[in-house]
mmCIF file of the C-alpha atoms, coordinates in Angstrom:
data_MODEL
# 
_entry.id   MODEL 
# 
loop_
_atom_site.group_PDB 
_atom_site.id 
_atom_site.type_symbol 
_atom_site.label_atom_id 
_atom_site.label_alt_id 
_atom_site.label_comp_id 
_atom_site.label_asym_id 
_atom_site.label_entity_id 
_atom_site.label_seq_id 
_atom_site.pdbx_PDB_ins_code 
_atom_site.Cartn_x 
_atom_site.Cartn_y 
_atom_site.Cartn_z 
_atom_site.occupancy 
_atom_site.B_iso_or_equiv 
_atom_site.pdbx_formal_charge 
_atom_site.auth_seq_id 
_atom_site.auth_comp_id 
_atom_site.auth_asym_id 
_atom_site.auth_atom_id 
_atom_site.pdbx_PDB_model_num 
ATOM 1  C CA . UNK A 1 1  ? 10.547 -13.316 -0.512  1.00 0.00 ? 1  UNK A CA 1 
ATOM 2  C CA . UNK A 1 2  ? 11.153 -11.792 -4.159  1.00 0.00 ? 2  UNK A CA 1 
ATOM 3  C CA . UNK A 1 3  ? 7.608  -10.801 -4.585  1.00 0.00 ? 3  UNK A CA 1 
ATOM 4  C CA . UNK A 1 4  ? 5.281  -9.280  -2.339  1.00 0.00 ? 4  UNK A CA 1 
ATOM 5  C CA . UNK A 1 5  ? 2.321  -11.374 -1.357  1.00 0.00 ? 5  UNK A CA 1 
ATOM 6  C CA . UNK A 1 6  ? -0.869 -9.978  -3.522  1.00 0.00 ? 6  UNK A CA 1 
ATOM 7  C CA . UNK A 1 7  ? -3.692 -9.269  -1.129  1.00 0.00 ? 7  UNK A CA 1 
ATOM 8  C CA . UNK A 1 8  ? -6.603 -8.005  -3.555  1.00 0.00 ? 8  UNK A CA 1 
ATOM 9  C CA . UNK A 1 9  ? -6.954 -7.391  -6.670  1.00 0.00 ? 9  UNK A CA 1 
ATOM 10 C CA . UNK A 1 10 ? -8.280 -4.091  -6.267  1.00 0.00 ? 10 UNK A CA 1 
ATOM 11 C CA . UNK A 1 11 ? -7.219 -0.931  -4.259  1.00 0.00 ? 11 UNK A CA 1 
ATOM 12 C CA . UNK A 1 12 ? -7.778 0.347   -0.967  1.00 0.00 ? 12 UNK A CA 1 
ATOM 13 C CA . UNK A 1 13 ? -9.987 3.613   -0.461  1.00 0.00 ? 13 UNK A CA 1 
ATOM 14 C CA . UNK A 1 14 ? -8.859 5.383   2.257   1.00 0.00 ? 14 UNK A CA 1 
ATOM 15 C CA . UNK A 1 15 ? -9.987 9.101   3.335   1.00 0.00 ? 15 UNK A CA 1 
ATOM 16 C CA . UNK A 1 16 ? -6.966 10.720  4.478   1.00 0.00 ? 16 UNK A CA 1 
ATOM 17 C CA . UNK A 1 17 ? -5.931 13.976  6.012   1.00 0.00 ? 17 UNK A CA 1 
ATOM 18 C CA . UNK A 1 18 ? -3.758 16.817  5.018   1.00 0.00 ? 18 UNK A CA 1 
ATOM 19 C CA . UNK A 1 19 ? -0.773 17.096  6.524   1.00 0.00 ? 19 UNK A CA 1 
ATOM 20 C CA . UNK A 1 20 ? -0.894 13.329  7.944   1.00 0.00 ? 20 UNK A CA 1 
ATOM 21 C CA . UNK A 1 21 ? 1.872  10.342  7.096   1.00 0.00 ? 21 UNK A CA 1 
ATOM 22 C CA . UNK A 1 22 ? 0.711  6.937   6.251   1.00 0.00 ? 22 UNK A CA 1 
ATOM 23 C CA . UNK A 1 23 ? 2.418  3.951   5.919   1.00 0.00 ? 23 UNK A CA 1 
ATOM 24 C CA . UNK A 1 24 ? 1.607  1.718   3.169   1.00 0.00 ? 24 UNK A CA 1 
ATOM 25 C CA . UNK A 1 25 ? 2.466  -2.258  3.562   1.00 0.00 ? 25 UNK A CA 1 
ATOM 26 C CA . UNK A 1 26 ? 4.777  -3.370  0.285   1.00 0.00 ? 26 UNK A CA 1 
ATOM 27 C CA . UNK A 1 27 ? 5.095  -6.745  1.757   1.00 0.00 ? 27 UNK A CA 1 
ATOM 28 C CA . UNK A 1 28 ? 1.500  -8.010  1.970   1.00 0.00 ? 28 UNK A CA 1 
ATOM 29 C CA . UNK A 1 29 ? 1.887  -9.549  4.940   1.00 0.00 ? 29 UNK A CA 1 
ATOM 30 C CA . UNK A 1 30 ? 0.556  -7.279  7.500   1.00 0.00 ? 30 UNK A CA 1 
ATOM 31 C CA . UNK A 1 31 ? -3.082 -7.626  8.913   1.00 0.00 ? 31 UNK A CA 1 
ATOM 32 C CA . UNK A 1 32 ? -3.760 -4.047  9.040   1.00 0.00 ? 32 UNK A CA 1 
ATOM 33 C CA . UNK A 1 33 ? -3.904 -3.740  5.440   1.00 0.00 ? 33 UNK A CA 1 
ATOM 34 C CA . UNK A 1 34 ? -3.275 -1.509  3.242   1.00 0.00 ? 34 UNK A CA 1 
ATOM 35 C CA . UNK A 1 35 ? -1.367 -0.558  6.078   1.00 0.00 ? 35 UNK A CA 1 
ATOM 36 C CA . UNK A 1 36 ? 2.047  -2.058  7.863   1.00 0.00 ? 36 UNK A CA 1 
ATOM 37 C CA . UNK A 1 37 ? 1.744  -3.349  11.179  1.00 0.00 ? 37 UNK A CA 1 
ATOM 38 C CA . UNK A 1 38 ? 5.442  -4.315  10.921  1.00 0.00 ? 38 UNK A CA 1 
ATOM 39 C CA . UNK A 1 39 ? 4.628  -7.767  9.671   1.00 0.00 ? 39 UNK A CA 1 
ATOM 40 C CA . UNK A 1 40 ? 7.627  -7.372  7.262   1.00 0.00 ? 40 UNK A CA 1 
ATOM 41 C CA . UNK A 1 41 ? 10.225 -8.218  9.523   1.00 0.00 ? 41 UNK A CA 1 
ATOM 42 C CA . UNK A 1 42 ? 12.710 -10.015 7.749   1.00 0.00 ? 42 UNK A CA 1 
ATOM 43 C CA . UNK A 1 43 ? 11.012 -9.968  4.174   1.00 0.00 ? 43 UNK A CA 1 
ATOM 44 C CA . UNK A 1 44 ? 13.632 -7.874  2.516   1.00 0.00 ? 44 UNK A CA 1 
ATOM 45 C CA . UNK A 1 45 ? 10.580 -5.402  2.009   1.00 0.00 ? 45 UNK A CA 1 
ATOM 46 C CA . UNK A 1 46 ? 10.324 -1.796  4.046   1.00 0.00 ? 46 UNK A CA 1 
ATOM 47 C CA . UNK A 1 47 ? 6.757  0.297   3.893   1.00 0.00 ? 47 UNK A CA 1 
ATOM 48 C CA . UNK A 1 48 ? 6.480  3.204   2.089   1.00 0.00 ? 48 UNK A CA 1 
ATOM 49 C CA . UNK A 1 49 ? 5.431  6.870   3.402   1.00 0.00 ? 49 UNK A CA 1 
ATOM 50 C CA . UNK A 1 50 ? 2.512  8.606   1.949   1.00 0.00 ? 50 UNK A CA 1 
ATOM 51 C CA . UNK A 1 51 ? 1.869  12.424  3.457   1.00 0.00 ? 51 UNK A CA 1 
ATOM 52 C CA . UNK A 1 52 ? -1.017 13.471  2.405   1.00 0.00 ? 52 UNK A CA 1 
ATOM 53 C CA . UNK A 1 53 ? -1.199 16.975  0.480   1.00 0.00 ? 53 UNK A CA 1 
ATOM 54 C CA . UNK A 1 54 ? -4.421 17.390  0.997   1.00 0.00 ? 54 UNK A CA 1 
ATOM 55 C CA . UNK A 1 55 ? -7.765 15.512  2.630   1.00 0.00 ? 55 UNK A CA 1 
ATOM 56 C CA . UNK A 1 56 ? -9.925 13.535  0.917   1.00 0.00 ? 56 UNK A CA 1 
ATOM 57 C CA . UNK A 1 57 ? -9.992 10.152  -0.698  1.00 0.00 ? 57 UNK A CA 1 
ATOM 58 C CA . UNK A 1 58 ? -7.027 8.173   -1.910  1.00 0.00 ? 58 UNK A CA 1 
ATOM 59 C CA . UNK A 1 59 ? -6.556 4.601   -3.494  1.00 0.00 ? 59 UNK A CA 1 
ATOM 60 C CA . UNK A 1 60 ? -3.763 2.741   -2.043  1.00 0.00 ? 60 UNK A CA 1 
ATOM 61 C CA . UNK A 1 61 ? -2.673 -0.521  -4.389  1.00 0.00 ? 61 UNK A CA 1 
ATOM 62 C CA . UNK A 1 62 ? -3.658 -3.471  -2.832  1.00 0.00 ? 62 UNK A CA 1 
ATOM 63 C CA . UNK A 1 63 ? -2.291 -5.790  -5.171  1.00 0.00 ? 63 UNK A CA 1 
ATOM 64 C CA . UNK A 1 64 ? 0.996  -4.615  -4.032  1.00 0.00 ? 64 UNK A CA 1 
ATOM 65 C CA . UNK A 1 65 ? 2.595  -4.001  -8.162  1.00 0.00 ? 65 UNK A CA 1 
ATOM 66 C CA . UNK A 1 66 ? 1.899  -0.718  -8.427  1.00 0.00 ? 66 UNK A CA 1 
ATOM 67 C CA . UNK A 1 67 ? 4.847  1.273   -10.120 1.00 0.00 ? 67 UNK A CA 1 
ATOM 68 C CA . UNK A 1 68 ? 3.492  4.002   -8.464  1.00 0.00 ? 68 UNK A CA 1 
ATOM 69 C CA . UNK A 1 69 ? 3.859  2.735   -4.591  1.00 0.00 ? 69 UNK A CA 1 
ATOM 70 C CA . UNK A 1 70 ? 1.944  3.408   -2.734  1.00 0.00 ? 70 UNK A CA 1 
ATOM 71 C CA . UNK A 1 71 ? -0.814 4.290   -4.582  1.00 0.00 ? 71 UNK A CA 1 
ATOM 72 C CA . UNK A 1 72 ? -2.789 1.838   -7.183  1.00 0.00 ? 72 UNK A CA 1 
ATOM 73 C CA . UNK A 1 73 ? -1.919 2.555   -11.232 1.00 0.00 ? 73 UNK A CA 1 
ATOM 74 C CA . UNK A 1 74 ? -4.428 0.104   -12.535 1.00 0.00 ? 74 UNK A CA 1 
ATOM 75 C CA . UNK A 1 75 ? -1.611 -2.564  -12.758 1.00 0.00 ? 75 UNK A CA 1 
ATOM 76 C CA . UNK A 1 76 ? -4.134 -5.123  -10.903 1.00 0.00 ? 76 UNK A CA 1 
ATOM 77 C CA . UNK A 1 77 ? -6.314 -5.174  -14.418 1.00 0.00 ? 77 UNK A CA 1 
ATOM 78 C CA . UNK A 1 78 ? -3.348 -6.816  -15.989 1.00 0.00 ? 78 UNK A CA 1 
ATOM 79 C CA . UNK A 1 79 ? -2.867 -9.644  -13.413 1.00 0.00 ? 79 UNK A CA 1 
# 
């Protein structure tokens, strides 16, 4: 796979907590999204961390072409 699979065109809100890792799905294949559930097994694509400086709401890309991964740029307007 060369790109990742597009899930939405639109990003994730997620409330998140200080201090706290996340791990956002680059692939687009996992179920649990905008999160992996390992799903990219042999896709040539790894998640990517997110800690979380502080709590509150963040917006995660979910049209996975973001150049600023893990979290959405407003690249999905484009597509």
């Amino acid at each position: 796979m060369t790109e990742p699979l597009m899930v939405q065109k639109s990003p994730y809100p997620v409330v998140v907590e200080a201090g706290q890792r996340y791990w956002w799905c680059a692939c687009g294949r996992s179920q649990t999204q905008p999160f992996c559930d390992g799903s990219h097994q042999g896709s040539g694509f790894e998640p990517v961390e997110y800690q979380a400086r502080k709590s509150g709401t963040v917006y995660f890309c979910g049209c996975k072409r973001t150049g600023n991964q893990p979290l959405c740029d407003g690249t999905h307007a484009t597509l």
